[in-house]
PDB file of N, H, CA, C and O in Angstrom:
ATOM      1  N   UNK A   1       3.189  14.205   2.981  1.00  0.00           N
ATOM      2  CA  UNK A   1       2.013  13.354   3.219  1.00  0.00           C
ATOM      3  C   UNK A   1       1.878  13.045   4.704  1.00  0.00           C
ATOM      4  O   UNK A   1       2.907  12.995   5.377  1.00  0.00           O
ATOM      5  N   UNK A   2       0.779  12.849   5.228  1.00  0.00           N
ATOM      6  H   UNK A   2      -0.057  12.890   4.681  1.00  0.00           H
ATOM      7  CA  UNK A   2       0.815  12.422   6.680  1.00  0.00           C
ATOM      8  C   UNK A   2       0.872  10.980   6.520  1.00  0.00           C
ATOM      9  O   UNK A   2       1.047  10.325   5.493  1.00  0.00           O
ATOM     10  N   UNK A   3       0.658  10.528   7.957  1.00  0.00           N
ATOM     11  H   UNK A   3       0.516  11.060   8.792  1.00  0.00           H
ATOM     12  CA  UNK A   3       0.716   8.944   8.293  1.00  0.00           C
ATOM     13  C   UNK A   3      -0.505   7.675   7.516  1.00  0.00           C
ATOM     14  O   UNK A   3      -0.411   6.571   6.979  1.00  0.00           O
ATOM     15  N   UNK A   4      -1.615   8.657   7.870  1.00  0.00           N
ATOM     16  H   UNK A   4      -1.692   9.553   8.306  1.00  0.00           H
ATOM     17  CA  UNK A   4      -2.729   7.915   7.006  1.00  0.00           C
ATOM     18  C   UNK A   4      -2.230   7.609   5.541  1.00  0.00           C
ATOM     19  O   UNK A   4      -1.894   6.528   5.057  1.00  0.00           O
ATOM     20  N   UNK A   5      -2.277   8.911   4.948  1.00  0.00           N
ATOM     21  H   UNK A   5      -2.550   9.789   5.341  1.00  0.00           H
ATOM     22  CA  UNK A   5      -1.667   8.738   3.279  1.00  0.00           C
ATOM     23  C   UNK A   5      -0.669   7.269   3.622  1.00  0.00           C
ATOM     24  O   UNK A   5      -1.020   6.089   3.632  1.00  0.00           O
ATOM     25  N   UNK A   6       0.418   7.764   3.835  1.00  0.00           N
ATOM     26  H   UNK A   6       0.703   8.723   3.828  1.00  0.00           H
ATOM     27  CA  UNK A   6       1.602   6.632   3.418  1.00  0.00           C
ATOM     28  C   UNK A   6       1.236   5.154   4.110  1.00  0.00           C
ATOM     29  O   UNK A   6       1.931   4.204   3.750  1.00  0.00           O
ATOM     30  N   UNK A   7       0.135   4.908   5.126  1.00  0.00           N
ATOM     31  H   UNK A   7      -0.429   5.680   5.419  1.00  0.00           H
ATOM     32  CA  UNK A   7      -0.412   3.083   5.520  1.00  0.00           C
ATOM     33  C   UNK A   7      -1.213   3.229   4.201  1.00  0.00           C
ATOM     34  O   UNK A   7      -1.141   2.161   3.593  1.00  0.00           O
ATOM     35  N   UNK A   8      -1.926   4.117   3.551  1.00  0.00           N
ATOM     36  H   UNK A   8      -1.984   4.985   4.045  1.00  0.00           H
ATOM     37  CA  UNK A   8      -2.667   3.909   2.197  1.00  0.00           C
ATOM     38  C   UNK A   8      -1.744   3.450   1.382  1.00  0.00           C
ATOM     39  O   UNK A   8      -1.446   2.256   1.375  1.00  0.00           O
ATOM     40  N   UNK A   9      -1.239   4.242   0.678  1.00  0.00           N
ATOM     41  H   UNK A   9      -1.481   5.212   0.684  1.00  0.00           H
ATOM     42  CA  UNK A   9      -0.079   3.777   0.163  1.00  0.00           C
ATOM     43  C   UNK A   9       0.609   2.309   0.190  1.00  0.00           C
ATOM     44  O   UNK A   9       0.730   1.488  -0.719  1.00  0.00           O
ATOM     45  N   UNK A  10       0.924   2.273   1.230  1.00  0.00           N
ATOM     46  H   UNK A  10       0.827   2.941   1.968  1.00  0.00           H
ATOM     47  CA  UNK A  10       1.954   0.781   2.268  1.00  0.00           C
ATOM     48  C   UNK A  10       0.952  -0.116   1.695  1.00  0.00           C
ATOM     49  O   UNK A  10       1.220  -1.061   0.953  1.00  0.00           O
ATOM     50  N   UNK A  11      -0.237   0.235   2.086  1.00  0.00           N
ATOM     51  H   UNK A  11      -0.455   1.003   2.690  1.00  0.00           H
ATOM     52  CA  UNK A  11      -1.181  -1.092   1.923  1.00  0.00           C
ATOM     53  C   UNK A  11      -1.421  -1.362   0.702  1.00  0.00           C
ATOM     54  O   UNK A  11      -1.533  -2.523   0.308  1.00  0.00           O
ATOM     55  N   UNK A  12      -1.551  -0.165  -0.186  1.00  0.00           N
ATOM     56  H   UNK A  12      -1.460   0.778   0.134  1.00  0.00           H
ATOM     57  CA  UNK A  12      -2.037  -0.406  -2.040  1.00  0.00           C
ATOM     58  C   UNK A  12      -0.824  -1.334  -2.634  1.00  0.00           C
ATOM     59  O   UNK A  12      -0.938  -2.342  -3.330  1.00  0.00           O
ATOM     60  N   UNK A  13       0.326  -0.727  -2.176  1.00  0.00           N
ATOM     61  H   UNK A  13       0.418   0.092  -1.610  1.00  0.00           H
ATOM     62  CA  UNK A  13       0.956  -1.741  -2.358  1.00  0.00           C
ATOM     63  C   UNK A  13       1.484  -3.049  -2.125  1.00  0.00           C
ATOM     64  O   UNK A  13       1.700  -3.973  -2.909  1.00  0.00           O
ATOM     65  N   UNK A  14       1.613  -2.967  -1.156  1.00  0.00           N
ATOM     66  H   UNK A  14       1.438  -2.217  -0.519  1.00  0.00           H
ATOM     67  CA  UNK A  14       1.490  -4.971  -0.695  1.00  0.00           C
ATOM     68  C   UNK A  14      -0.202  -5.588  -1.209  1.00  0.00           C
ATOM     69  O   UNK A  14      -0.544  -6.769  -1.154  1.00  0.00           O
ATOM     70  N   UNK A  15      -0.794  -4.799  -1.540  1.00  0.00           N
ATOM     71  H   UNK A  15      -0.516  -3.839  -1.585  1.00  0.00           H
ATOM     72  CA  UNK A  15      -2.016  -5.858  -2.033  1.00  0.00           C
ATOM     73  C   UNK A  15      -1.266  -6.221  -3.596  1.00  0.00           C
ATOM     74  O   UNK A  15      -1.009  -7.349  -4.018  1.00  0.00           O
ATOM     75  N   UNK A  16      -0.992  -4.803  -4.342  1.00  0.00           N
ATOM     76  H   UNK A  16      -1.201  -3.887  -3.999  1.00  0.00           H
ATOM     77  CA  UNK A  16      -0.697  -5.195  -5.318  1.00  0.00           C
ATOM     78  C   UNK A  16       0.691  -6.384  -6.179  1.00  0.00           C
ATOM     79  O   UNK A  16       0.888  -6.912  -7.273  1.00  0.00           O
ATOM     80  N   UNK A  17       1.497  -6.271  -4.507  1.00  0.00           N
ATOM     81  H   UNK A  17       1.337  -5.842  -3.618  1.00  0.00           H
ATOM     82  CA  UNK A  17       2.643  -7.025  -4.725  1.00  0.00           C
ATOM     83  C   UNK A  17       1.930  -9.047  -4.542  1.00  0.00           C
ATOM     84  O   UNK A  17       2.415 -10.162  -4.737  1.00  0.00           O
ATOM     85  N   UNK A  18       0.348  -8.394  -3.992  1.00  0.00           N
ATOM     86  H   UNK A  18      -0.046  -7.488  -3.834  1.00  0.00           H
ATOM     87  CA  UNK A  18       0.184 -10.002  -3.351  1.00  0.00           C
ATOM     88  C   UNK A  18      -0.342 -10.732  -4.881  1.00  0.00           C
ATOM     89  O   UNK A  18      -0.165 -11.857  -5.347  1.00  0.00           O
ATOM     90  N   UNK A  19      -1.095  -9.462  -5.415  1.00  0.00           N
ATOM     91  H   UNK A  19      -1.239  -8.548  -5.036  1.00  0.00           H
ATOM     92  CA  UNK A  19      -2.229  -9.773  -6.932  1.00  0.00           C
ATOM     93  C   UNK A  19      -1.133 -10.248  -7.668  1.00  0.00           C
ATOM     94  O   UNK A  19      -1.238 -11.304  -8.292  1.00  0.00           O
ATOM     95  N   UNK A  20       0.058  -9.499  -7.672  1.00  0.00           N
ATOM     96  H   UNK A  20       0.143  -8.642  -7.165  1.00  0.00           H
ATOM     97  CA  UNK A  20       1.147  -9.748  -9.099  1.00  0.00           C
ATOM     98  C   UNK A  20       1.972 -11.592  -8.931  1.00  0.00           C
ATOM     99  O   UNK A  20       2.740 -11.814  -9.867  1.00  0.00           O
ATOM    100  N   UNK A  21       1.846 -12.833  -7.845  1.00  0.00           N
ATOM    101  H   UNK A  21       1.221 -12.653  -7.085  1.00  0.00           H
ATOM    102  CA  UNK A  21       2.194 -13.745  -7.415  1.00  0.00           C
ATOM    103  C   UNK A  21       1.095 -14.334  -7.860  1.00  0.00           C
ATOM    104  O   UNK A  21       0.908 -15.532  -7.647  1.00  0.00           O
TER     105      UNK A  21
END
């Protein structure tokens, strides 16, 4: 994956770690 992909990634997840609190 390049750099873009994985801050996509990085970011889908810390939103989803923020939704699950």
């Amino acid at each position: 994956m390049n750099e873009l992909t994985t801050e996509i990634i990085a970011a889908l997840a810390q939103k989803q770690d923020l939704d699950e609190v």
